[in-house]
N, C-alpha and C positions, 0 to 999 in steps of 0.2 A: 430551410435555413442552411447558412455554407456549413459541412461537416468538418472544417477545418483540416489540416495538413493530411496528404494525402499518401498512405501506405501500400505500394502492389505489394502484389500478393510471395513474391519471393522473398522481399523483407522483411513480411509479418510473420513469413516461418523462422524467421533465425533471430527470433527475442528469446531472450535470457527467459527462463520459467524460474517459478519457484520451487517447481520438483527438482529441476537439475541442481539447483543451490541448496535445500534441505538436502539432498541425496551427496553433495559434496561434503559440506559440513559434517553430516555422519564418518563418513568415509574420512578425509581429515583429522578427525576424531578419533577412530581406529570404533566407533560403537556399532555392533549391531541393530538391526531395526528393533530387537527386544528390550536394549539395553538404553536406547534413545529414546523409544517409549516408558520403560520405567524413568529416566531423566526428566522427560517433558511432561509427564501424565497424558500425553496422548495417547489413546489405542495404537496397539500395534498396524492394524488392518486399515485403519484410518491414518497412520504414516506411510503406508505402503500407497491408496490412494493420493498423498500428496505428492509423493516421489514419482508415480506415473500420471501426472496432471490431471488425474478425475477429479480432486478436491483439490478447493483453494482455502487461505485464510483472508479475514479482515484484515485490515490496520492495528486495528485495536488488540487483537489477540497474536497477530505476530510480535506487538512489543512485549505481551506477556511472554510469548514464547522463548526468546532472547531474554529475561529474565529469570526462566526456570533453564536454561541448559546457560548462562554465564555467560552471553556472547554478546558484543555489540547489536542494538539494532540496525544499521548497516552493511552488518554482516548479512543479512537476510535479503538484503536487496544489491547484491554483492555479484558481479560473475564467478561461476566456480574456481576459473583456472586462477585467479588472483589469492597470491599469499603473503604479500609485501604489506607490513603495515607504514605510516606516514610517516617522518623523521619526530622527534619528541624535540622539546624545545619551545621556545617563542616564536621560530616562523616554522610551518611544516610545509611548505611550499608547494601546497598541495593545490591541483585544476587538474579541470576535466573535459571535454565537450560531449554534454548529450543531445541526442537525436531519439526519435520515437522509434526507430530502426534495429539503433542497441537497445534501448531501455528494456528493463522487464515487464511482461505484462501479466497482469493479473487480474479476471473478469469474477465479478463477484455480483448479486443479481441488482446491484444498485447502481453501483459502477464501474468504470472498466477504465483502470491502474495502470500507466505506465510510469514505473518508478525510472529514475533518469540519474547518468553518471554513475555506472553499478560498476564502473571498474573499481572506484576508490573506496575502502572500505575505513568503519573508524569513523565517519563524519558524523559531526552536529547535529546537522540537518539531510533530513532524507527531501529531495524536490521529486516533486509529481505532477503529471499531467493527469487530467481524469475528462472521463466522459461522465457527465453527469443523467441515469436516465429515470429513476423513480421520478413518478409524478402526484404523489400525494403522500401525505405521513403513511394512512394503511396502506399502501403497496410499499412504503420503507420498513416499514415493522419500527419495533425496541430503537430508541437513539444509543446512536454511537458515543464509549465515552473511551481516554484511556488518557494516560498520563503526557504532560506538553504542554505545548500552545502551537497553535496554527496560523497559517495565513494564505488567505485563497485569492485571486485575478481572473473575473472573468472576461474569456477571449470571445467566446461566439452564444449567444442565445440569450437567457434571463435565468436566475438560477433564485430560490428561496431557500433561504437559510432559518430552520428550526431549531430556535435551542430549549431546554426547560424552562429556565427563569426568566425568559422573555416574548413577547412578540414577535411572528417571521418578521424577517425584511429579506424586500425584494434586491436582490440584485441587477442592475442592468449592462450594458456587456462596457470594457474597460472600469467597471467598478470592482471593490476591493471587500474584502472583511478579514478581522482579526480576531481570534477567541481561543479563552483556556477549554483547553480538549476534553477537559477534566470533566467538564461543564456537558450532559446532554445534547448532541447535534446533529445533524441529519441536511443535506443541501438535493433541493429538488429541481428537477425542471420547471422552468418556470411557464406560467400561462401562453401559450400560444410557440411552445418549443417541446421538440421530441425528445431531444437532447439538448445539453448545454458543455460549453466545454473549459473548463479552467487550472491555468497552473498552480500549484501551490506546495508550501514547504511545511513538514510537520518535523517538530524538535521534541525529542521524547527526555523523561526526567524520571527521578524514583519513585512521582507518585501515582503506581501503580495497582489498580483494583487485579489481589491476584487470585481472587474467587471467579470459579467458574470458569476455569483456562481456556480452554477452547471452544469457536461460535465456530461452526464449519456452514460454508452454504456452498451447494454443490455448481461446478464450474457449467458456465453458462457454454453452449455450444459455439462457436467461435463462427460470426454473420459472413466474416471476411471484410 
């Protein structure tokens, strides 16, 4: 199947990580790694792997994370050098242009994350592009849940969307779906696709599952 937009390899090194923007953040903060683990309830030694990109987080548990240290979730998908927040008001006149080049990326063993527009932080909505690769519920493990609503576009492949309360549906490629986050979910490759690949926007809200803070799954070797 087409692998959709195509990244050399000199571009794919200068994505924003999520080590270098937790490793900001701290440092911004004036916290030590001791001091941001007692903040977050992460181990220390397991902040230390997220800051030199051995580990990543989920979705789901970076909104938790931005809720135990006080910070936007945006912030987390934010370039470090940025400190400016939007103008406050009724217009914030706020744009951006993202590319898969700037975006950050973040490869987790289901899928692989480029969050997009990470200059501007403060937003409603985090967009992302994902490569979709699990191809059955047991290669996905536990559904993903966290607080929101989503909305996914498929661009290239077939993708099956699992939630608890319902039946999959298939997706076929220029189709859509919309679901409370909150809600059990999980999107697979679908029959006769290795991958799939779709944009979509998650809007995170207060309600928040904040038992069991951190799912760590350890970062996938990068194919190129």
């Amino acid at each position: 199947m087409n692998q959709g937009p195509a990244m050399n390899n000199s571009a794919a090194d200068t994505h924003t990580t999520l080590g270098q923007v937790v490793r900001a953040i701290r440092q911004r903060n004036g916290w030590t790694l001791k001091e941001m683990s007692e903040r977050s309830g992460i181990p220390l030694s397991t902040l230390s792997k997220i800051e030199h990109d051995r580990l990543t987080l989920t979705y789901d548990k970076l909104l938790q994370l931005s809720q135990r240290l006080n910070i936007p979730l945006s912030d987390l998908f934010s370039v470090p050098a940025q400190d400016s927040a939007p103008a406050s008001g009724p217009v914030t006149g706020l744009r951006a242009k993202g590319t898969l080049d700037t975006g950050m990326r973040v490869e987790t063993d289901n899928y692989d994350y480029f969050y997009l527009c990470t200059e501007l932080r403060k937003k409603s909505m985090i967009p992302i592009f994902t490569k979709v690769r699990a191809r059955s519920v047991e290669e996905f493990g536990d559904l993903i849940r966290h607080g929101g609503e989503e909305f996914i576009f498929v661009l290239e492949g077939r993708v099956e969307v699992h939630t608890e309360f319902y039946d999959p549906v298939v997706l076929e490629k220029w189709e859509s779906f919309y679901l409370d986050s909150s809600m059990g979910h999980a999107y697979l490759a679908g029959e006769g696709c290795d991958e799939a690949l779709v944009i979509g926007v998650c809007g995170g809200d207060e309600r928040i599952d904040m038992e069991s803070l951190v799912h760590i799954g350890e970062k996938r070797d990068a194919t190129g």
